[in-house]
LUMLUM-799948 format. One line per field, with one value per residue: residue number from 1; chain; x, y, z of N, C-alpha, C, O in turn. Coordinates in Angstrom, 2 decimals, always signed. Each point is the difference from the previous one (the first is absolute). Example, Ala and Ser with C-alpha at 12.3 -4.5 7.8 and 13.67 -1.06 7.14 Angstrom:
i	1_2
ch	A_A
nxx	+13.19_-1.39
nyy	-5.69_+1.07
nzz	+7.80_-1.38
caxx	-0.89_+0.82
cayy	+1.19_+1.19
cazz	+0.00_+0.06
cxx	+0.90_-0.77
cyy	+1.20_+1.09
czz	+0.00_+0.73
oxx	+1.04_+0.51
oyy	-0.02_+1.11
ozz	+0.66_+0.17
% end
This chain:
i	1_2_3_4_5_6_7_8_9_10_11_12_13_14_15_16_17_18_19_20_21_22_23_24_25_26_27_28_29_30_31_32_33_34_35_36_37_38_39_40_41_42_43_44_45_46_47_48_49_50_51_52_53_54_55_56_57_58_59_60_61_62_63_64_65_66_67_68_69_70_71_72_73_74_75_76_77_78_79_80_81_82_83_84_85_86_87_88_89_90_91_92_93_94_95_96_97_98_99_100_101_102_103_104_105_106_107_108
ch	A_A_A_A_A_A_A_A_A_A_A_A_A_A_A_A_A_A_A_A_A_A_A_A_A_A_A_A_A_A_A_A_A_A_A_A_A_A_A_A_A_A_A_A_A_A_A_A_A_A_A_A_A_A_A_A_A_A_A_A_A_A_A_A_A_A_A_A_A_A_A_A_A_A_A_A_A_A_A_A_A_A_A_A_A_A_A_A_A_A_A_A_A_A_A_A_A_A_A_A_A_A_A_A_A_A_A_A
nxx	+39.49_-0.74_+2.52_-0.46_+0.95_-0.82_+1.40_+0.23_+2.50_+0.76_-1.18_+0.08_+1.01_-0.46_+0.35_-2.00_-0.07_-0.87_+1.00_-1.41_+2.05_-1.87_-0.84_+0.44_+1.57_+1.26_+2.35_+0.40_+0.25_+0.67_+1.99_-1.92_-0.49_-1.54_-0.79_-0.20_-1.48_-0.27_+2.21_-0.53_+0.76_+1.69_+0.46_-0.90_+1.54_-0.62_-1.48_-2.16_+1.10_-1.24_-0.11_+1.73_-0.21_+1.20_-0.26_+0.91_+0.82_-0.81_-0.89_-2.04_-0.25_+1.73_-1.10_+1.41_-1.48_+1.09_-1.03_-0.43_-0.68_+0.46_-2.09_+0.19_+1.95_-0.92_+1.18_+0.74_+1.00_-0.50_-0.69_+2.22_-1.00_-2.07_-1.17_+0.30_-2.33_+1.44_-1.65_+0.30_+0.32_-0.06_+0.29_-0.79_-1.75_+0.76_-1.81_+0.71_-1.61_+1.15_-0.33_-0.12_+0.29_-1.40_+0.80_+0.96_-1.37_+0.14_-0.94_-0.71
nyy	-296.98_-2.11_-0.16_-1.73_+1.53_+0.85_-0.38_+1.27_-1.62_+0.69_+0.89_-2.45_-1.02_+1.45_-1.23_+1.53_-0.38_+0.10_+1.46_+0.67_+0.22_+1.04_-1.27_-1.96_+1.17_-1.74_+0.60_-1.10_-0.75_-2.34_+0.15_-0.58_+1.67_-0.37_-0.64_-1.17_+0.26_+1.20_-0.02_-2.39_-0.89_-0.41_-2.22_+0.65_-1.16_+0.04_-1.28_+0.16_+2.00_+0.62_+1.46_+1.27_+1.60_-1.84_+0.84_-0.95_+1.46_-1.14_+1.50_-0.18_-2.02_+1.23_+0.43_+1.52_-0.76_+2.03_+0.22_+1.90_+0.98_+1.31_-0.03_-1.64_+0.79_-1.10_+0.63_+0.37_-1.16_+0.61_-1.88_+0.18_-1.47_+0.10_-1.48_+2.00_-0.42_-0.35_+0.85_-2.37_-0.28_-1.37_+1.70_-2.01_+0.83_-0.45_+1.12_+1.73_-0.76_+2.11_-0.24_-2.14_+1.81_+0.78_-2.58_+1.42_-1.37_-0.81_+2.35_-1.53
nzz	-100.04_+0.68_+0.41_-1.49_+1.30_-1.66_+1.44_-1.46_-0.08_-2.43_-2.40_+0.71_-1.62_-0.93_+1.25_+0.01_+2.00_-1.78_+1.27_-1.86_+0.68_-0.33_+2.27_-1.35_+1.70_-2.09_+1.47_-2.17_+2.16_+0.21_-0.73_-0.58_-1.85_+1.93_-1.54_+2.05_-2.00_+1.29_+0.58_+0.87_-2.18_+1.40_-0.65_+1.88_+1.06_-1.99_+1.29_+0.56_-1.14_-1.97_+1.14_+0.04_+0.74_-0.10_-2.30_+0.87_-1.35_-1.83_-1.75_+1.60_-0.79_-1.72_-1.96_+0.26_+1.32_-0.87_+1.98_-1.86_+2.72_-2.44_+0.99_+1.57_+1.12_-2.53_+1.88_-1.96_+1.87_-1.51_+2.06_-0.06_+1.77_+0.73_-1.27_+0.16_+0.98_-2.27_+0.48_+1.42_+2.21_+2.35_+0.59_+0.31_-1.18_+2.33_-1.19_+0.39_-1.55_-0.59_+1.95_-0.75_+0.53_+1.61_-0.78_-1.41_+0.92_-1.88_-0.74_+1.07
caxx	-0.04_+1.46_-0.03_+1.20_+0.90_+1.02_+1.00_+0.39_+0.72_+1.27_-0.76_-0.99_-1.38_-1.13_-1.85_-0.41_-0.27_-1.18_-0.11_+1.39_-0.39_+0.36_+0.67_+1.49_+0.86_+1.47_+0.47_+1.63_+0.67_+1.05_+0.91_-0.18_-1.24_-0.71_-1.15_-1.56_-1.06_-1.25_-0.56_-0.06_+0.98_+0.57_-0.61_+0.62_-0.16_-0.90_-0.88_+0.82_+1.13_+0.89_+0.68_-0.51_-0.73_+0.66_+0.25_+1.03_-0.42_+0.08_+1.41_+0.26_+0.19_+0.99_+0.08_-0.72_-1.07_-0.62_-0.89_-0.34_-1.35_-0.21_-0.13_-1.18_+0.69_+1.31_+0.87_+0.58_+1.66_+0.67_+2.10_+0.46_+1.79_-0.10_-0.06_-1.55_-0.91_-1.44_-1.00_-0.54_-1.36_-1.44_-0.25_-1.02_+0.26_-0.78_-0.18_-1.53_-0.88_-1.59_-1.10_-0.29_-1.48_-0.72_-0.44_-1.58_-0.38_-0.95_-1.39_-0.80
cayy	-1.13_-0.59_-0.20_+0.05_+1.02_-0.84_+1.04_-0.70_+0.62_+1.38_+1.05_-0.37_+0.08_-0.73_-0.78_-0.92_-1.63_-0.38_+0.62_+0.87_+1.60_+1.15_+0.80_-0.49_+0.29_+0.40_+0.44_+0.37_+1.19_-0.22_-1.31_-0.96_+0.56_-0.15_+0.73_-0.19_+0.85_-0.59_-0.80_+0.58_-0.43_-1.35_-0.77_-1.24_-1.26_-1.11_+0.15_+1.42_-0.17_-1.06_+1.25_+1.10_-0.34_-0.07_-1.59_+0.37_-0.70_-1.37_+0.63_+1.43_-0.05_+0.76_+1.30_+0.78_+1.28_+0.83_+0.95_+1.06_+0.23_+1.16_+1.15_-0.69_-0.85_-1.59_-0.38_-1.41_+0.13_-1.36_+0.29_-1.41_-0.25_+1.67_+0.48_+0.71_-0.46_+0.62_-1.19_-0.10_-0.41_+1.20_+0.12_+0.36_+1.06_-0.82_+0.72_+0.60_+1.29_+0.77_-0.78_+0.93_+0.31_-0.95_+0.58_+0.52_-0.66_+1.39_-0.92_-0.55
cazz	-0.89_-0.57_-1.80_-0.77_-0.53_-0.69_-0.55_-0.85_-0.63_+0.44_+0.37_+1.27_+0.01_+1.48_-0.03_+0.81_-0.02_-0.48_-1.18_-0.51_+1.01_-0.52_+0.73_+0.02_-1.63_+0.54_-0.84_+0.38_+0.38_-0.19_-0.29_+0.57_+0.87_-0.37_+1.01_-0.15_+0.31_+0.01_+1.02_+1.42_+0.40_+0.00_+0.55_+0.33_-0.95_+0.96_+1.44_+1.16_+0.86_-1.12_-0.34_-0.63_-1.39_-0.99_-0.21_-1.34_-1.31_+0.29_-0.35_+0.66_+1.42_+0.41_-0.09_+1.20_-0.12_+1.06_-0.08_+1.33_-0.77_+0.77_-0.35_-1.44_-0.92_+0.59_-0.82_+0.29_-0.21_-0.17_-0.21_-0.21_-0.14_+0.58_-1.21_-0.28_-1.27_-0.51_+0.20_-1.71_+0.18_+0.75_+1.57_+0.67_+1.55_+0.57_+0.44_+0.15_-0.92_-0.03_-1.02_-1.05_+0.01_-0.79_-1.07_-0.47_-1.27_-0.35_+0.45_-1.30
cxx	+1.43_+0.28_+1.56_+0.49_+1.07_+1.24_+0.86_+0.51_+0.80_-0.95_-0.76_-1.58_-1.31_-1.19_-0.48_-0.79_-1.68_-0.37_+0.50_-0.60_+0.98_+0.43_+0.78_+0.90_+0.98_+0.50_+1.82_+0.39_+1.58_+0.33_-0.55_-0.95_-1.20_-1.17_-1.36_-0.75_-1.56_-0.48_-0.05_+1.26_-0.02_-1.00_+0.72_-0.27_-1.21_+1.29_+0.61_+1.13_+1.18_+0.81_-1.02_-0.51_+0.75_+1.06_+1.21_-0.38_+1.35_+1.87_+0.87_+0.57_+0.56_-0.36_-0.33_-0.69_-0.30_-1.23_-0.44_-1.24_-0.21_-0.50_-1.30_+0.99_+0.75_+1.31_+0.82_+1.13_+0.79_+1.53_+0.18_+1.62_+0.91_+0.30_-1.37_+0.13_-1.38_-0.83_+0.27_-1.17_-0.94_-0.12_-1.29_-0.17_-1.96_-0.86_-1.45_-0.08_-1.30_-1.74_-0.59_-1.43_-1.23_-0.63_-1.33_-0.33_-1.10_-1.20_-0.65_-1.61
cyy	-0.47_+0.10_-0.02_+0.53_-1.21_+1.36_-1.01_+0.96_+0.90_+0.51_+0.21_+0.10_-0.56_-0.98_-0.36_-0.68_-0.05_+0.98_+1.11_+1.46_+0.79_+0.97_-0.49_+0.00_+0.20_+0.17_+0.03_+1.17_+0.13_-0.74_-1.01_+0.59_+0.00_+1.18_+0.05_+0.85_-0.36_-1.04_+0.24_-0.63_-1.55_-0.47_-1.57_-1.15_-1.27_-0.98_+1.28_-0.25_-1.20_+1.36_+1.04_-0.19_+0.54_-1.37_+0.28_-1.67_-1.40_+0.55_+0.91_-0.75_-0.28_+1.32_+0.68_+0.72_+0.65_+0.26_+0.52_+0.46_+1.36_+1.11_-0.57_-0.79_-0.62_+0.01_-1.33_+0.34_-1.66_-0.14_-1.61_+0.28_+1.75_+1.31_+0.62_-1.17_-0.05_-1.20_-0.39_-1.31_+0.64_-0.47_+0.10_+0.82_-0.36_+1.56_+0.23_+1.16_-0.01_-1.17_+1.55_+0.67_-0.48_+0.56_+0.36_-0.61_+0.83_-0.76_-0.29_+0.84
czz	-0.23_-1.27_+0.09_-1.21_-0.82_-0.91_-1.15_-0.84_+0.88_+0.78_+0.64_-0.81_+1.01_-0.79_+1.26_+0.13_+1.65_-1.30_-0.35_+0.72_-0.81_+0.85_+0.54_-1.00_+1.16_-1.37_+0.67_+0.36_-0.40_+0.07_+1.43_+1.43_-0.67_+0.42_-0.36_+0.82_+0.37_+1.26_+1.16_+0.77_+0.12_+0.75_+0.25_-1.59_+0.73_+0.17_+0.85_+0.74_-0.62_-0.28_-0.72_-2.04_-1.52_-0.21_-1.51_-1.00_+0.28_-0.29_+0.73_+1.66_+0.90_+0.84_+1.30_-0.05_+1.21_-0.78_+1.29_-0.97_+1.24_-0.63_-1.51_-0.94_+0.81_-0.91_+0.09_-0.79_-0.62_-0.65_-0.60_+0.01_+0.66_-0.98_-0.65_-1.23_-0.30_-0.44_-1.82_-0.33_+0.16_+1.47_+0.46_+1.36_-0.06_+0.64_+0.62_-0.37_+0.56_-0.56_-1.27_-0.16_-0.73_-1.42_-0.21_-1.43_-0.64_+0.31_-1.41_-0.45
oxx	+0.89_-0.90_+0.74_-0.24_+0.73_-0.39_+0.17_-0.58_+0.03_-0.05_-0.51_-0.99_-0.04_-0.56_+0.63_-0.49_+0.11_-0.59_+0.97_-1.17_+1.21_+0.55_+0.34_-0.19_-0.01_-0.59_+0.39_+0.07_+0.39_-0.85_+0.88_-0.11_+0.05_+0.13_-0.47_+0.27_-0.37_-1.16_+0.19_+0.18_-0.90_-0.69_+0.61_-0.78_-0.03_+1.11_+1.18_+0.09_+0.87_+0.52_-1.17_+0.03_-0.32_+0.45_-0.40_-0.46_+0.81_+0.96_+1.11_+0.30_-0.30_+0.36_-0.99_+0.33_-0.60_-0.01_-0.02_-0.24_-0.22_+0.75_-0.40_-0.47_+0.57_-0.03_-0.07_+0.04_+0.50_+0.71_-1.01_+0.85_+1.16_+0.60_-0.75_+0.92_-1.04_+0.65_-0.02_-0.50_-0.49_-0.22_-0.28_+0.72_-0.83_+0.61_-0.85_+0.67_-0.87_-0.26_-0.09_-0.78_+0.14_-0.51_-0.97_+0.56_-0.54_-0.14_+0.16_-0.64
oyy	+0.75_+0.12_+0.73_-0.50_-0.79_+0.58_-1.13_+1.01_+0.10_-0.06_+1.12_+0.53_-0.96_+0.48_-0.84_-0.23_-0.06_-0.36_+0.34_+0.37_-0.21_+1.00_+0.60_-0.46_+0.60_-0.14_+0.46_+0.92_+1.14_-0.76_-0.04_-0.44_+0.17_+0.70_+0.52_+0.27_-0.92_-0.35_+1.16_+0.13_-0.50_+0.78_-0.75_+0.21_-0.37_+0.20_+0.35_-0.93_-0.62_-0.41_-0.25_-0.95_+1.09_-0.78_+0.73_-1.08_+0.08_-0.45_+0.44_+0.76_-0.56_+0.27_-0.56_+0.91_-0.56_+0.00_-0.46_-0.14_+0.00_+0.56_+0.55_-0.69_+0.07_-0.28_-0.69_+0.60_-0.77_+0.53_-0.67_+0.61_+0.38_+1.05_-0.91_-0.24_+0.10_-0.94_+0.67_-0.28_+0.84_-1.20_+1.20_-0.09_+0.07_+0.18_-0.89_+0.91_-0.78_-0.16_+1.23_-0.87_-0.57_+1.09_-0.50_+0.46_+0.79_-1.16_+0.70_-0.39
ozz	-0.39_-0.83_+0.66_-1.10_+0.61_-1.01_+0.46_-0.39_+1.23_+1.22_+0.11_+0.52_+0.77_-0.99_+0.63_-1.11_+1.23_-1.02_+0.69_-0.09_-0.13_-0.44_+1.02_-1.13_+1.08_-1.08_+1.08_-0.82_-0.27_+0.48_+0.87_+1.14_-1.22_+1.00_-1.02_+1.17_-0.72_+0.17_+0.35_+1.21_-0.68_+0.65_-0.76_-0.93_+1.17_-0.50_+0.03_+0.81_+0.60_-1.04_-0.26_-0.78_-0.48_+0.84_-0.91_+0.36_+0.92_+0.64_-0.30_+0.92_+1.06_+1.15_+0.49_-0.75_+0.92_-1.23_+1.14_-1.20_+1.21_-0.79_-1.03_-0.91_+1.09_-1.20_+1.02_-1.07_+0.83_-0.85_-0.19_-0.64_-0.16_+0.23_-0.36_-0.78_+0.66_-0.45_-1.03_-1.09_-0.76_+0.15_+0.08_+1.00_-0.91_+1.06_-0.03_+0.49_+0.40_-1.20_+0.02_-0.41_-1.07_-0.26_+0.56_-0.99_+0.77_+0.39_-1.00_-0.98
% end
């Protein structure tokens, strides 16, 4: 399933986007590292082959972003001016998660 990972702030808080996964959670590793849990990694940007899948905020785009995705995590490194920085907008990361299992509604 597609979803946008919205990271926002120092501390990388996460929201994502069709809806909220409790088995997605990032969190500041250090001065302008990030690290997200829970996904299957990057996905191209529509239309296919427009680049890889992340987008920095309207304040951020300057900014450089590695990301690498190893071992079930994505980390993301961001520099400006070749300098570690720390998000003070939000960066979208464009991913694919797990579809979520089906709910069980009770019976009547």
């Amino acid at each position: 399933m597609r979803a946008v990972i919205e990271l926002r702030g120092a501390e990388g808080a996460c929201s994502v986007v069709p809806f909220s996964s409790q088995k997605v959670t990032s969190k500041r590793k250090a001065e302008g590292v990030y690290e997200v849990r829970g996904t299957l990694g990057l996905i191209p940007l529509a239309p296919e082959g427009s680049g890889w899948g992340y987008s920095m905020g309207v304040g951020e785009k300057e900014v450089l972003a590695v990301v690498t995705y190893a071992r079930k995590v994505m980390t993301i490194k961001l520099q400006k001016e070749g300098q570690t920085y720390d998000l003070i907008g939000a960066m979208s990361l464009h991913c694919e998660i797990a579809d979520p299992g089906p709910v069980m509604l009770p019976a009547f």
